[in-house]
C-alpha positions in Angstrom: 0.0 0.0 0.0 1.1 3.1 -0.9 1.8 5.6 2.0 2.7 9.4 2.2 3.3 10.9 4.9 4.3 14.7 5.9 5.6 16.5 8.8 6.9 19.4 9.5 4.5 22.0 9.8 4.0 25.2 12.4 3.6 28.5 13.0 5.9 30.2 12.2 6.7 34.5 12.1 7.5 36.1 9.0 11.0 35.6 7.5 11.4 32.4 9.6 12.1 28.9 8.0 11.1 25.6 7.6 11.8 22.0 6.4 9.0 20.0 5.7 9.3 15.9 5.0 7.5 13.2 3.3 8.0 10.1 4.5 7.3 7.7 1.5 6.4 3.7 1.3 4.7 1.0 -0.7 6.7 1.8 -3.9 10.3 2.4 -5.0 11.1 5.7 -4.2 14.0 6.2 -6.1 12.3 5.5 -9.8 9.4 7.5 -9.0 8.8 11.6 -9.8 7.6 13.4 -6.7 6.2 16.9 -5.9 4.8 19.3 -3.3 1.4 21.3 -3.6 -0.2 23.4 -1.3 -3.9 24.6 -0.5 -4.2 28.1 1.0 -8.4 28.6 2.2 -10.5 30.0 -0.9 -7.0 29.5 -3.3 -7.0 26.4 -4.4 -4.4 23.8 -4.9 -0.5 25.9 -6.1 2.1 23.5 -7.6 5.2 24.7 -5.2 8.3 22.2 -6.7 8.9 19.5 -8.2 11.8 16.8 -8.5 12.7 13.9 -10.5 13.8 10.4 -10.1 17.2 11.7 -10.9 17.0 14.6 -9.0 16.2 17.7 -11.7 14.2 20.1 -9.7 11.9 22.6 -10.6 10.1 25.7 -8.7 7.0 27.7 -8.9 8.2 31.2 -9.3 6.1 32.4 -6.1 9.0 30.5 -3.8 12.0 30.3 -6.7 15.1 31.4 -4.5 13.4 30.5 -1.1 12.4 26.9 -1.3 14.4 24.5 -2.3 13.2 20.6 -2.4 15.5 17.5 -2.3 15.2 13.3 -2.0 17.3 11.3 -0.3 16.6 7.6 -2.1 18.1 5.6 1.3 15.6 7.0 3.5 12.5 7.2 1.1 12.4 10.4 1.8 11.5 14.0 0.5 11.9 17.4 1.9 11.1 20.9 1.3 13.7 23.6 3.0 11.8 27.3 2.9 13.4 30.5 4.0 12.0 33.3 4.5 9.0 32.5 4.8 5.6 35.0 3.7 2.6 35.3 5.1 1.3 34.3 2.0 3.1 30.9 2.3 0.4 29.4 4.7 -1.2 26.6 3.5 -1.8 23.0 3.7 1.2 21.4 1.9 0.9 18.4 0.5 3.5 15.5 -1.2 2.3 14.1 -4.2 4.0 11.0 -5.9 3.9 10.4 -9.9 2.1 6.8 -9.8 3.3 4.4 -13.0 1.3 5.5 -16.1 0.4 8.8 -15.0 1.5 11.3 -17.8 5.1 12.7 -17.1 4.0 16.2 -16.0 6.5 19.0 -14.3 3.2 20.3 -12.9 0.5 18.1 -10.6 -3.3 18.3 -12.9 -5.2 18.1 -10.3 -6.2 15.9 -7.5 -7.3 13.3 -9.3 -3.3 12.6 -10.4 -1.1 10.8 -8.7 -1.6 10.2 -4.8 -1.5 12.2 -2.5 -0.4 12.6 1.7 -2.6 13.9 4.0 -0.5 17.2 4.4 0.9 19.6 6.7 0.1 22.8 8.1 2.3 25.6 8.0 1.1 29.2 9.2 3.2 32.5 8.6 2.0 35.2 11.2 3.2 37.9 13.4 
């Protein structure tokens, strides 16, 4: 069964920082694409990064020079580092696998691709 799982999130003031995991299993981690997405109330779902089976990594330009995602294959698992963090960074993240046949996207569809964790809250306030 396949399980994602991510941790990491809090409140957090303005300027602070983050790192965020997902904790993957049921499937080989190192073959698969993976990405995060986050929900901010009455937004909608925001593509934040994503990154490759072999590593290529690629950023929304809302958190380009502030976020930056990595894998490490041993542990199955991903993070997201953020710096300086916004108020308009709060959200639900989520971490989103590539499942085998799903069209090779840089960018998440929807929530009907891929599977999805149950995410994690981070809140940027004074």
């Amino acid at each position: 069964e396949v399980q994602l799982v991510e941790s990491g999130g809090d409140l957090v003031q303005p300027g602070g920082s983050l790192r965020l995991s997902c904790a993957a299993e049921g499937f080989t981690f190192s073959d698969t694409r993976m990405y995060w997405v986050r929900e901010a109330p009455g937004k909608g779902l925001e593509w934040v990064s994503t990154i490759t089976s072999g590593g290529t990594t690629y950023y929304a330009d809302s958190v380009k020079g502030r976020f930056t995602v990595s894998r490490d294959n041993a542990m199955n698992t991903m993070y997201l580092q953020m710096i300086n963090l916004k108020v308009e960074d709060t959200a639900a993240y989520y971490c989103v696998r590539r499942r085998p046949g799903d069209a090779l996207r840089m960018v998440p569809s929807g929530r009907t691709f891929g599977d999805w964790g149950q995410g994690t809250q981070v809140t940027v306030s004074s």
